[in-house]
C-alpha positions in Angstrom: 0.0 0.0 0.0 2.8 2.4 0.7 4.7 1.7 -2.3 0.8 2.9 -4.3 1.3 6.0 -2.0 4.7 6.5 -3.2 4.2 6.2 -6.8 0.6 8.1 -7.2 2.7 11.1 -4.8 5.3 11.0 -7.6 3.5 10.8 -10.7 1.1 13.7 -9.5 4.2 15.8 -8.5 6.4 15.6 -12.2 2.5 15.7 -13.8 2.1 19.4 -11.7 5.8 20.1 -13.2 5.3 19.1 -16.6 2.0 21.0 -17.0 2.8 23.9 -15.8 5.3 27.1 -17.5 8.5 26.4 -15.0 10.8 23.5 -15.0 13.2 22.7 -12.3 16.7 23.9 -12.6 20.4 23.3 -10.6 23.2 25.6 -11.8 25.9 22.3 -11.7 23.4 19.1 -12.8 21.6 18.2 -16.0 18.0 17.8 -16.0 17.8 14.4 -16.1 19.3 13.9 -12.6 16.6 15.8 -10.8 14.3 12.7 -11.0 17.0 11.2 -9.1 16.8 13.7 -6.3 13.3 14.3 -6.3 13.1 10.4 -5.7 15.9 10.6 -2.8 14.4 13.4 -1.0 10.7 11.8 -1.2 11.8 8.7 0.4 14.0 10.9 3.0 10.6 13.1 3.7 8.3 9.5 3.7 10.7 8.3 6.9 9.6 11.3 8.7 7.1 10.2 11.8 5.7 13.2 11.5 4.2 13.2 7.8 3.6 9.2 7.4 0.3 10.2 8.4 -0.5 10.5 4.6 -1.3 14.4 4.0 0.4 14.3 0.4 -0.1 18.1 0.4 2.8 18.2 3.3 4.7 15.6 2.0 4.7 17.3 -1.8 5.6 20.6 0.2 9.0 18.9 1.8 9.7 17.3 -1.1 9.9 20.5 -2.8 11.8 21.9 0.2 14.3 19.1 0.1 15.0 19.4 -3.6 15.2 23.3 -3.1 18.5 22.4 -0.2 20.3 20.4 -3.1 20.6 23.6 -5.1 17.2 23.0 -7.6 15.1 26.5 -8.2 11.7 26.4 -9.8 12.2 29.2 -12.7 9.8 30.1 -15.6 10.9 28.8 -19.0 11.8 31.3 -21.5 
């Protein structure tokens, strides 16, 4: 059931990124390795006792903070 979790929480989160007018960006990585993050802080924010209780709103939000502390900025595309 958790690994469902996981994978819907994902899938909505790159769906919201590749939808939208911005795209994640690191000033030292190519854009292929922020799945790679985004996947490593997920599972780092899904250990937290504090937000297993499933609000995927708060979970997406440290995600987003995570990936933010390994140098990725939101920016609009040109």
């Amino acid at each position: 059931m958790r690994i469902v979790q996981i994978l819907t929480l994902a899938t909505t989160g790159l769906m919201m990124t590749a939808c939208s007018s911005t795209e994640w960006v690191h000033p030292n990585k190519d854009s292929s390795e922020f799945t790679n993050d985004y996947n490593r802080c997920q599972t780092m924010v899904l250990r937290d006792p504090k937000l297993q209780q499933g609000n995927q709103l708060m979970i997406l939000n440290a995600t987003e903070r995570c990936v933010q502390k390994e140098g990725w900025r939101l920016v609009e595309k040109n």
